[in-house]
Backbone as CSV, one residue per row, in Angstrom:
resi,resn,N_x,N_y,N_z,CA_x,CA_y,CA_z,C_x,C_y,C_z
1,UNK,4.377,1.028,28.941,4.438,2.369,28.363,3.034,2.785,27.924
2,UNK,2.580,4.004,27.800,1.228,4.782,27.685,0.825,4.813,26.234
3,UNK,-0.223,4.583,26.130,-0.305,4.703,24.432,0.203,5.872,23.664
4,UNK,0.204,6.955,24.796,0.629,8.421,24.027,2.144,8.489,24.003
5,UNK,2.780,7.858,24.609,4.261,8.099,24.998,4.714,7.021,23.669
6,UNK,3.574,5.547,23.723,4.452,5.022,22.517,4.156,5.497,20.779
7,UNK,3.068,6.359,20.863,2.676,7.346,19.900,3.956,8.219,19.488
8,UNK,4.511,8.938,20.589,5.807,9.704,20.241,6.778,9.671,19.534
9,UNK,7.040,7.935,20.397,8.088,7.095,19.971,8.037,7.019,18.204
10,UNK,6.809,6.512,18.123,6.210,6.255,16.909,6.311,7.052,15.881
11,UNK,5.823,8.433,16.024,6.285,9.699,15.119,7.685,9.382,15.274
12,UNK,8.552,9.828,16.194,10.256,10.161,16.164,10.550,8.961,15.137
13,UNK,10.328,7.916,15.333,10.442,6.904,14.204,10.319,7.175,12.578
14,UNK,8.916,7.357,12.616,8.955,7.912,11.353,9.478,8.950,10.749
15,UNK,9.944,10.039,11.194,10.888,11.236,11.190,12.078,10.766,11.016
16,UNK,12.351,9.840,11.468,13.699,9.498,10.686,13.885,8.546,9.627
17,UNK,13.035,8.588,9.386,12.731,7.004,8.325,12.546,8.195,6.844
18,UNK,12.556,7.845,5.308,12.574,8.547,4.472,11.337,7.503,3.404
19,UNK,11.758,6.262,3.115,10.895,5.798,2.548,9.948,4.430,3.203
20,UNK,8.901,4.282,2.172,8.342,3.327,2.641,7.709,2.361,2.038
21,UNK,7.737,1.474,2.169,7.253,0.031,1.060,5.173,-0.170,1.404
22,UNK,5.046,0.532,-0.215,3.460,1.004,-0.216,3.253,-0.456,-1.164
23,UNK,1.929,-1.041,-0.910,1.198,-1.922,-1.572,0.015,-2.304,-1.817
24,UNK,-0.337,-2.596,-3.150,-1.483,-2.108,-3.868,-2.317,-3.616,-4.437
25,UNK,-2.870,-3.674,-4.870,-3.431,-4.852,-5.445,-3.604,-4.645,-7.281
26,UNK,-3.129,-4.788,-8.597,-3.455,-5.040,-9.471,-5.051,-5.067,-10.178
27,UNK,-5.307,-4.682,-11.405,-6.835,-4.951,-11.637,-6.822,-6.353,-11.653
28,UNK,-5.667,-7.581,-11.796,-6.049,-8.851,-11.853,-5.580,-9.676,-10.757
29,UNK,-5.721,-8.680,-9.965,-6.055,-9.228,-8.421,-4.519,-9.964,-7.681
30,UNK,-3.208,-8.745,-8.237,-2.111,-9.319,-7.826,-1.398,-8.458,-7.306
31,UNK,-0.746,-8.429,-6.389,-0.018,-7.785,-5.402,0.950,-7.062,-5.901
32,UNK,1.192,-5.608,-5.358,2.147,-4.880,-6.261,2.597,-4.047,-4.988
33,UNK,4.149,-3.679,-5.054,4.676,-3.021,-4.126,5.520,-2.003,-4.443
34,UNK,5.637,-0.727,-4.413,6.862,0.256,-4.768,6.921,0.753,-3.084
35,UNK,8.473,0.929,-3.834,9.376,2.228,-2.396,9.052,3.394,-2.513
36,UNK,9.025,4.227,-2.112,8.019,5.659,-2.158,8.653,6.447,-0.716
37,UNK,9.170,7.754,-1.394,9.146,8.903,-0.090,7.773,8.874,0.469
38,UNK,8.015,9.546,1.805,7.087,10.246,2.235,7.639,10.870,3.371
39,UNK,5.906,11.557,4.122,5.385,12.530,4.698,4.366,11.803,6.246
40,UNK,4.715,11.999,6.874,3.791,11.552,7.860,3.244,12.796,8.558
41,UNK,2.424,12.872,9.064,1.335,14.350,10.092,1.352,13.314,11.532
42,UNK,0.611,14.332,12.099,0.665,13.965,13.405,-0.722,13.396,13.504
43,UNK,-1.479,12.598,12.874,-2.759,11.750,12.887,-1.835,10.424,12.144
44,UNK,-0.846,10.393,11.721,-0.433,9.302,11.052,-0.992,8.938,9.536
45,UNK,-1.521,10.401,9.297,-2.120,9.969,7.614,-0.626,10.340,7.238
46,UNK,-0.524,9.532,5.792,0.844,9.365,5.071,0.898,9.865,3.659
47,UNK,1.888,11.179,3.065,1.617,11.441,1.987,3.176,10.896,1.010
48,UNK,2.260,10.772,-0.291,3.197,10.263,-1.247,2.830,11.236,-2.556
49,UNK,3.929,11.227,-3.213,4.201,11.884,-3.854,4.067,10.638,-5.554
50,UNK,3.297,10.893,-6.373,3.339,9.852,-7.307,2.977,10.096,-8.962
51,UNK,3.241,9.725,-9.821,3.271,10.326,-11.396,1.486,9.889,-11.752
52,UNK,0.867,10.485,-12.618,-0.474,10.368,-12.960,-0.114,9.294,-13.848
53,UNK,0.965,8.705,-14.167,0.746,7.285,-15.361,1.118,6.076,-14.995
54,UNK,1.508,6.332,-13.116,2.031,5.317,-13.314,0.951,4.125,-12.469
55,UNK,1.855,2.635,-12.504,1.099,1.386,-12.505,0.152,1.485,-10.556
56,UNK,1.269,2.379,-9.604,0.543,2.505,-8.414,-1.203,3.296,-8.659
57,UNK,-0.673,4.672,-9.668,-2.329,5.172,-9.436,-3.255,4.378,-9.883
58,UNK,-2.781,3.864,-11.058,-3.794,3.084,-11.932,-4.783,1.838,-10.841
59,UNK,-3.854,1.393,-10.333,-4.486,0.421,-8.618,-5.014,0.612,-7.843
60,UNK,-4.681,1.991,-7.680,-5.204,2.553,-6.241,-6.893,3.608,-7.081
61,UNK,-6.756,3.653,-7.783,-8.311,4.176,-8.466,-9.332,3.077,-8.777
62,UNK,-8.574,1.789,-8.670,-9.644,0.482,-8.916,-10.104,0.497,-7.246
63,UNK,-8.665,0.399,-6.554,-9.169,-0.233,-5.236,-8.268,0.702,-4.081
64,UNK,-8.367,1.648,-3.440,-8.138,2.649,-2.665,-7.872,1.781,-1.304
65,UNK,-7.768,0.827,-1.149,-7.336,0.252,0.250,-5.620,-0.386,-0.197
66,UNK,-4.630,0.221,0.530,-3.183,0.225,0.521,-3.048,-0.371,1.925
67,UNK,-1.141,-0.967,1.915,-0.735,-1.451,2.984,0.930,-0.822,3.139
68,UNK,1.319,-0.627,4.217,1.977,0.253,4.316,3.656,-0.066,5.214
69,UNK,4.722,-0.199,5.099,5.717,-0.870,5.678,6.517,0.206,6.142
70,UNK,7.213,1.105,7.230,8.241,1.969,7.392,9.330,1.060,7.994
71,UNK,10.488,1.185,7.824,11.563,0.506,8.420,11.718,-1.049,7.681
72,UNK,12.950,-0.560,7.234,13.434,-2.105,6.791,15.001,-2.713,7.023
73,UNK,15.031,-1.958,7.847,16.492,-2.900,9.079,17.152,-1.122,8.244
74,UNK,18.487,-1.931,9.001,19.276,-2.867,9.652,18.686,-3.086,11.132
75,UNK,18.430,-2.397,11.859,17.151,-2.303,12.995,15.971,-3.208,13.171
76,UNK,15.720,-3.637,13.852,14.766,-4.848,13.878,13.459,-3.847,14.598
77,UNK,13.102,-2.636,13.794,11.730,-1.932,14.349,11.124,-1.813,13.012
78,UNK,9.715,-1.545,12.908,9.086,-1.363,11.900,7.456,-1.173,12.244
79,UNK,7.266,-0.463,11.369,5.736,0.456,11.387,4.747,-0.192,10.221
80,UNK,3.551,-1.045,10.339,2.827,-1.365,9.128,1.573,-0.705,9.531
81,UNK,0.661,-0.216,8.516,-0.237,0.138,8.294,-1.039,0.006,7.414
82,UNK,-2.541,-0.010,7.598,-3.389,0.013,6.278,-4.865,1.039,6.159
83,UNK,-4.239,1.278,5.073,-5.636,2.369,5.048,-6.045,2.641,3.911
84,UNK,-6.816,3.610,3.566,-7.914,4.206,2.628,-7.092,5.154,1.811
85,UNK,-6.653,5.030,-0.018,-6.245,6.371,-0.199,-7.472,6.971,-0.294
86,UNK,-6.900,8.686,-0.635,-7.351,9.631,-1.276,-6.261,10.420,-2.459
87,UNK,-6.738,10.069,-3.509,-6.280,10.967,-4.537,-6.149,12.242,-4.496
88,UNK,-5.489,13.500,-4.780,-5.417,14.740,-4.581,-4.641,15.213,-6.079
89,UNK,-5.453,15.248,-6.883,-5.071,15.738,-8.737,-4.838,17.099,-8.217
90,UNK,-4.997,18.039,-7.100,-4.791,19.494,-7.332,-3.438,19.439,-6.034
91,UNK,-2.403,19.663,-6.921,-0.908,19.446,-6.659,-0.333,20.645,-5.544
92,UNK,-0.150,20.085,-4.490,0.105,21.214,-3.055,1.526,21.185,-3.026
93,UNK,2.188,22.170,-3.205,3.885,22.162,-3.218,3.739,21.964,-1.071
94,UNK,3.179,22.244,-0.271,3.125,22.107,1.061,3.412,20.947,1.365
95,UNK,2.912,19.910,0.537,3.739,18.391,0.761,5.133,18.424,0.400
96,UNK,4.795,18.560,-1.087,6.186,18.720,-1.745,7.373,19.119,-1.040
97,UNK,7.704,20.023,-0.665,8.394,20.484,0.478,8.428,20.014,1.329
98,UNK,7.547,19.703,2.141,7.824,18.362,3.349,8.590,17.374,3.306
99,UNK,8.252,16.750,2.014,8.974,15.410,1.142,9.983,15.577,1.298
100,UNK,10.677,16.743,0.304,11.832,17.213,-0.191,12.454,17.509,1.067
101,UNK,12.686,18.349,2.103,12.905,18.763,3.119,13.414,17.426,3.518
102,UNK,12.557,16.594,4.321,12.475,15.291,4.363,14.038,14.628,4.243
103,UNK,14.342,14.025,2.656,14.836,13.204,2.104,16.086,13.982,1.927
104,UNK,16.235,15.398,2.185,17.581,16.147,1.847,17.985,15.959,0.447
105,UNK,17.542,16.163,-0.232,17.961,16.056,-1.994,19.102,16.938,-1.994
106,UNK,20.405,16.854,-2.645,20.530,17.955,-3.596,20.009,18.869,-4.339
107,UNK,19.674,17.699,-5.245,19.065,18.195,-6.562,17.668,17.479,-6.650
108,UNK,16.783,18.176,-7.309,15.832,17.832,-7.663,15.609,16.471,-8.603
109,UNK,16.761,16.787,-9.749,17.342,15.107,-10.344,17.505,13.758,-9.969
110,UNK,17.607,14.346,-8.235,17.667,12.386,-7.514,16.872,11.808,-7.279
111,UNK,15.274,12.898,-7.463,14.022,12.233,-6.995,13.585,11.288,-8.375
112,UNK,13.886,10.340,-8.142,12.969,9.484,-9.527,11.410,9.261,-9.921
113,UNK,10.551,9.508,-9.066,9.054,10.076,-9.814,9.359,11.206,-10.966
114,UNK,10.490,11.952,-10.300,10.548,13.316,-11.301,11.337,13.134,-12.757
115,UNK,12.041,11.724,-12.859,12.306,11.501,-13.805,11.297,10.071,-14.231
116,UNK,10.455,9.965,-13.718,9.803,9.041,-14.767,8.044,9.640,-14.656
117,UNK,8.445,10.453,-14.523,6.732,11.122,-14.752,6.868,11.599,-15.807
118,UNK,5.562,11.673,-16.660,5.352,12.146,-18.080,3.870,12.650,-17.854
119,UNK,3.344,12.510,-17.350,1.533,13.367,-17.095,1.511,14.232,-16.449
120,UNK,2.249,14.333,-15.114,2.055,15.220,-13.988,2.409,14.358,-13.011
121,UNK,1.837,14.821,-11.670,2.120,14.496,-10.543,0.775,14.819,-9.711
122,UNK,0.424,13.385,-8.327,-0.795,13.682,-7.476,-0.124,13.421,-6.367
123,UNK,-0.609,13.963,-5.586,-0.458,13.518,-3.632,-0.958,12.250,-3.735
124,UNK,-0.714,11.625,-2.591,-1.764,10.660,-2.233,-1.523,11.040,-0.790
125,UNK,-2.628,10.646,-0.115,-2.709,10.790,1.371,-3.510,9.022,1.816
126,UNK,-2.813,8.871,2.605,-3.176,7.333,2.764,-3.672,7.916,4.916
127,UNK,-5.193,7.363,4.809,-5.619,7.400,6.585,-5.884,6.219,6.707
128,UNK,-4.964,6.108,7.750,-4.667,4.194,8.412,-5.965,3.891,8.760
129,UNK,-6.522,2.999,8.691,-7.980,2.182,9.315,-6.741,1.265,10.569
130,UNK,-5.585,0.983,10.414,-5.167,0.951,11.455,-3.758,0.704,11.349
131,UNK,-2.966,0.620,12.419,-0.988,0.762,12.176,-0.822,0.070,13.717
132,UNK,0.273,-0.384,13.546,0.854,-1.151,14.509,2.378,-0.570,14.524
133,UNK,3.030,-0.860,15.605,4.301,-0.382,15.820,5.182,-2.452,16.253
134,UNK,6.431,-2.524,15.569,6.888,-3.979,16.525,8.141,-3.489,16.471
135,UNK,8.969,-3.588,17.492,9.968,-3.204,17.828,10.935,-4.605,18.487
136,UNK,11.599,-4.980,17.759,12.932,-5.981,18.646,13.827,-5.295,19.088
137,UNK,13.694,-4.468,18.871,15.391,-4.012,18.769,15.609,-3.158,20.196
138,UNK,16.436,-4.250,21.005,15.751,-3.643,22.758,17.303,-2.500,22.812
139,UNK,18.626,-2.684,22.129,19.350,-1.659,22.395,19.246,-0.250,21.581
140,UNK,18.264,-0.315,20.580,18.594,1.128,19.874,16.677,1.270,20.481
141,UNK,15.801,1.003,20.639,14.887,1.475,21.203,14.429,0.769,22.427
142,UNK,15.255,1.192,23.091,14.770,0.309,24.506,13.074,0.938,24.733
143,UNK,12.557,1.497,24.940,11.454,2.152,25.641,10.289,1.354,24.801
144,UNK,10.341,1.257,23.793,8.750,0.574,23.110,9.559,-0.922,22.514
145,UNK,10.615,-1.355,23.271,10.949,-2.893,22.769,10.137,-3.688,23.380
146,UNK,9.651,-4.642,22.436,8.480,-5.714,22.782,8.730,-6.909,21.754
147,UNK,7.739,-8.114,22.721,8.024,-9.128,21.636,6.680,-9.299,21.095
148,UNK,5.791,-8.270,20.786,4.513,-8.080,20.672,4.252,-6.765,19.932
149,UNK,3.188,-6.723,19.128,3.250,-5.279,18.212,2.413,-4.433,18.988
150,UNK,2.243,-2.960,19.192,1.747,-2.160,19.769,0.620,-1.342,18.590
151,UNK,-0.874,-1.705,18.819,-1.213,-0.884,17.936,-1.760,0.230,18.748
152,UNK,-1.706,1.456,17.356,-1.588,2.853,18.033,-3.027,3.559,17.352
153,UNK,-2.872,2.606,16.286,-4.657,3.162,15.529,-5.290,1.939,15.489
């Protein structure tokens, strides 16, 4: 398969996927992981939606290099990535909406950043330095099933 065709694949993937297991490193040099909506673009930069107090920003302002997990079964496919944040303190409802859109909320009440934020709220935009695609799962994605990961960045 073509790198652009398994690129496709790759978006349609993430389009159906809602969250994703983001990970950070600690100031004392220890591994930290939250579940987190998001937002993917068509360059594969990834936006998150996150509270100004909490323990992810505080990590990611020491050390701006994140690692990135989409898919966690029942499906044996999954998307990792790692890249560079960028902080964004000036708050774009254009994500927001993406997010939201996204995840199909009801209510605004089910999003839990929105109930445990107390400062505000920042974007983050995470650009992969690089992402891989691995796919087992040869009956629900036959076309990019491999016993080998496909990187796309």
């Amino acid at each position: 398969m073509k790198n652009e065709d398994l690129k496709k694949e790759a978006f349609k993937f993430l389009d159906e996927q809602v969250t994703a297991a983001v990970a950070t490193v600690s100031i004392l040099g220890e591994p930290e992981v939250a579940t987190m909506y998001f937002y993917a673009d068509d360059n594969f930069n990834f936006y998150f939606i996150c509270a100004k107090d909490s323990q992810k920003l505080k990590n990611i302002e020491i050390n701006k290099n994140v690692a990135i997990v989409v898919g966690f079964g029942p499906a044996p496919i999954t998307i990792q990535a790692g890249g560079i944040t960028e902080i964004s303190y000036d708050f774009k409802e254009e994500f927001v909406n993406k997010i939201f859109e996204k995840i199909n909320f009801h209510n605004l009440d089910q999003w839990p950043v929105l109930q445990l934020e107390k400062e505000g709220l920042v974007i983050l935009k995470v650009k992969p330095k690089w992402l891989v695609l691995l796919n087992f799962d040869k009956e629900g994605h036959p076309n990019t099933y491999s016993h080998d990961f496909h990187k796309l960045v």
